[in-house]
BAVEX-243649 format. One line per field, with one value per residue (C-alpha): x, y, z; residue number from 1. Coordinates in steps of 0.05 Angstrom, whole numbers, padded with zeros to 5 digits. Example, Ala and Ser with C-alpha at 12.3 -4.5 7.8 and 13.67 -1.06 7.14 Angstrom:
2
xx (00246;00273) .
yy (-00090;-00021) .
zz (00156;00143) .
resi (1;2) .
This chain:
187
xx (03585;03528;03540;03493;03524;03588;03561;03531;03592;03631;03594;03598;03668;03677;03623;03669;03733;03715;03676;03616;03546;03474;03433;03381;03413;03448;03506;03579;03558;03533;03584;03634;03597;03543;03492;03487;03442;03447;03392;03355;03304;03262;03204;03144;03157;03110;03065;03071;03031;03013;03051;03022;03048;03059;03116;03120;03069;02998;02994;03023;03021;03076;03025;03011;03085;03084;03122;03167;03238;03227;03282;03252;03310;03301;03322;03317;03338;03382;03424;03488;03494;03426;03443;03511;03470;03418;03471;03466;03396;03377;03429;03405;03331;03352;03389;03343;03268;03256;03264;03228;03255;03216;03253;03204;03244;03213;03227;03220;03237;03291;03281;03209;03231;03239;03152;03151;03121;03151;03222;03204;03185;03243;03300;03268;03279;03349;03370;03333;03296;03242;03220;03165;03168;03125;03125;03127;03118;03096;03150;03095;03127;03196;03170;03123;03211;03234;03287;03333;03380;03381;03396;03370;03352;03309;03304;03240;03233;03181;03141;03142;03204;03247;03313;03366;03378;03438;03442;03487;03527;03558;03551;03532;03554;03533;03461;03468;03488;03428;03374;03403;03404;03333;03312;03360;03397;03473;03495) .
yy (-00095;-00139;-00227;-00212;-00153;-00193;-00247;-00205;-00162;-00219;-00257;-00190;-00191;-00267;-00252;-00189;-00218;-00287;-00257;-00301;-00268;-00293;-00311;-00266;-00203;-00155;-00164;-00184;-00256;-00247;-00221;-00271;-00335;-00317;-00366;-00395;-00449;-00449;-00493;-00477;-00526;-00518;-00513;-00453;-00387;-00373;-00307;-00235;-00241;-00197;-00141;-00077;-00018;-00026;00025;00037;-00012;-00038;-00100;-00160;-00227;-00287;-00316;-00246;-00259;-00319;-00310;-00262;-00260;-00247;-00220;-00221;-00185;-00183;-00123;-00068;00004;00003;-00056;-00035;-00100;-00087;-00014;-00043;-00092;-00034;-00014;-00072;-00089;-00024;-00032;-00111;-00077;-00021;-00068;-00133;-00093;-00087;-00159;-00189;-00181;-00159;-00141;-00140;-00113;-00145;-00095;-00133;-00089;-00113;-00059;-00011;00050;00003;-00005;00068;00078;00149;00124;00069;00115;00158;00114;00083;00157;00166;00102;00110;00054;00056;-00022;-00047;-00056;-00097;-00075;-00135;-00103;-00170;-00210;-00264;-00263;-00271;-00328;-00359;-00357;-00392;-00333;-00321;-00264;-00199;-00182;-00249;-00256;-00308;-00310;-00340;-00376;-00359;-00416;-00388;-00442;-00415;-00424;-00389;-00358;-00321;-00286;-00232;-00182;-00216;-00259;-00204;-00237;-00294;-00268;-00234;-00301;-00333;-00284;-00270;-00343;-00342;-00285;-00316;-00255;-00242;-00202) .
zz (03786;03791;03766;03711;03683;03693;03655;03597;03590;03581;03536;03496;03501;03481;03408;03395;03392;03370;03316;03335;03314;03332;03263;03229;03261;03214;03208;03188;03186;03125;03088;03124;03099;03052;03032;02964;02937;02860;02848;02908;02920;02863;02907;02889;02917;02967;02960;02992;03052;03108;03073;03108;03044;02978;02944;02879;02847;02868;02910;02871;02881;02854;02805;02773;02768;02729;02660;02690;02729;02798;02845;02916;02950;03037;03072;03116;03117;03184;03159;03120;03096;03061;03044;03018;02967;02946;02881;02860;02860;02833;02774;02767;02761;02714;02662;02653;02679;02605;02593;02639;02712;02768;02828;02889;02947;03020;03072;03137;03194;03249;03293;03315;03278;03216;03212;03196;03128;03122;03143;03082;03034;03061;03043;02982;02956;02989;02953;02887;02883;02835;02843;02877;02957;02999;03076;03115;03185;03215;03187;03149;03075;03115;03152;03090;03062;03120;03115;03170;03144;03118;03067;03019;02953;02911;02842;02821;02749;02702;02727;02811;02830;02872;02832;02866;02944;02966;03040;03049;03013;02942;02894;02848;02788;02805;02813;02746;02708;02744;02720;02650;02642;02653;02618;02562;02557;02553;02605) .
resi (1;2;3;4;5;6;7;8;9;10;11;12;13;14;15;16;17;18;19;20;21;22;23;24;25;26;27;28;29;30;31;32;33;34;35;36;37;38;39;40;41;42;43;44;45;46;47;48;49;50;51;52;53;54;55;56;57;58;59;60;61;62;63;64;65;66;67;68;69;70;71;72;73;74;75;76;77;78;79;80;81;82;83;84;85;86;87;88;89;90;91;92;93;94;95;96;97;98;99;100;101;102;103;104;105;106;107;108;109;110;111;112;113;114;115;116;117;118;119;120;121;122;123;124;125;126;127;128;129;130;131;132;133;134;135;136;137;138;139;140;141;142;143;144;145;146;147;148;149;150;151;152;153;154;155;156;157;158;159;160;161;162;163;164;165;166;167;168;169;170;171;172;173;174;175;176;177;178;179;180;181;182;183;184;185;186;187) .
């Protein structure tokens, strides 16, 4: 065995079983210590940009957005943290869509069979999602976010704030409270 492989298998060993994981890969890190800002910094969402498909809508934009909810919710399809958070954005979507949310779903891909729009349009069907999607092949609405995890959501006030973020599986309830507050509905 080569020093390098030494090294690398290792280092492996070391991340496994101290439970150590590198940031803005997919994985358990998020569900271990998700990332909540309640107030978030209040500063304006920036716009979809660079998105290569849309799914499920026409292009939008956040100030066609403005007067509405907006749920920007970061994932991919090959990340079962993501795929673990899809019920729950779907069901978020289906109960408040009709008063105001729009849930705009950012697929930025992690991996090169992630850019496919078939494989897209593939597991938008296998997971029922009806919302709009925004394929962000070259990652430029997940950097415009500074965002660093999948999955993340923002919740955007009526006015384009950024409100609320949250990376990682949870805080469901949480979420909820934070747009039914908004949409001044009781959940």
């Amino acid at each position: 065995m080569t020093l390098k492989l030494l090294a690398t298998s290792a280092a492996l060993i070391g991340i496994t079983v101290t439970g150590a994981v590198i940031p803005g890969i997919c994985d358990e890190a998020a569900r271990a210590a998700p990332i909540v800002t309640a107030a978030a910094s209040q500063q304006a969402a920036p716009d979809f940009t660079g998105i290569t498909n849309w799914f499920n809508s026409k292009p939008l934009s956040i100030a066609d957005l403005r007067g509405k909810v907006v749920l920007v919710d970061f994932w991919t399809y090959g990340c079962v943290n993501c795929v673990n958070t899809l019920p729950h954005v779907t069901e978020l979507y289906a109960k408040y869509r009709d008063r105001g949310l729009v849930v705009v779903g950012v697929h930025t891909p992690e991996f090169p069979f992630e850019r496919s729009a078939a494989n897209v349009q593939a597991a938008l069907k296998r997971h029922g999602i009806t919302y709009p999607v925004a394929q962000d092949n070259e990652s430029k609405t997940w950097n415009a976010y500074r965002n660093q995890y999948w999955p993340a959501q923002y919740i955007v006030d009526q006015s384009g704030k950024i409100v609320f973020q949250h990376a990682g599986e949870g805080s469901y309830d949480e979420i909820d409270r934070t747009v039914a507050k908004l949409l001044n509905a009781s959940s």
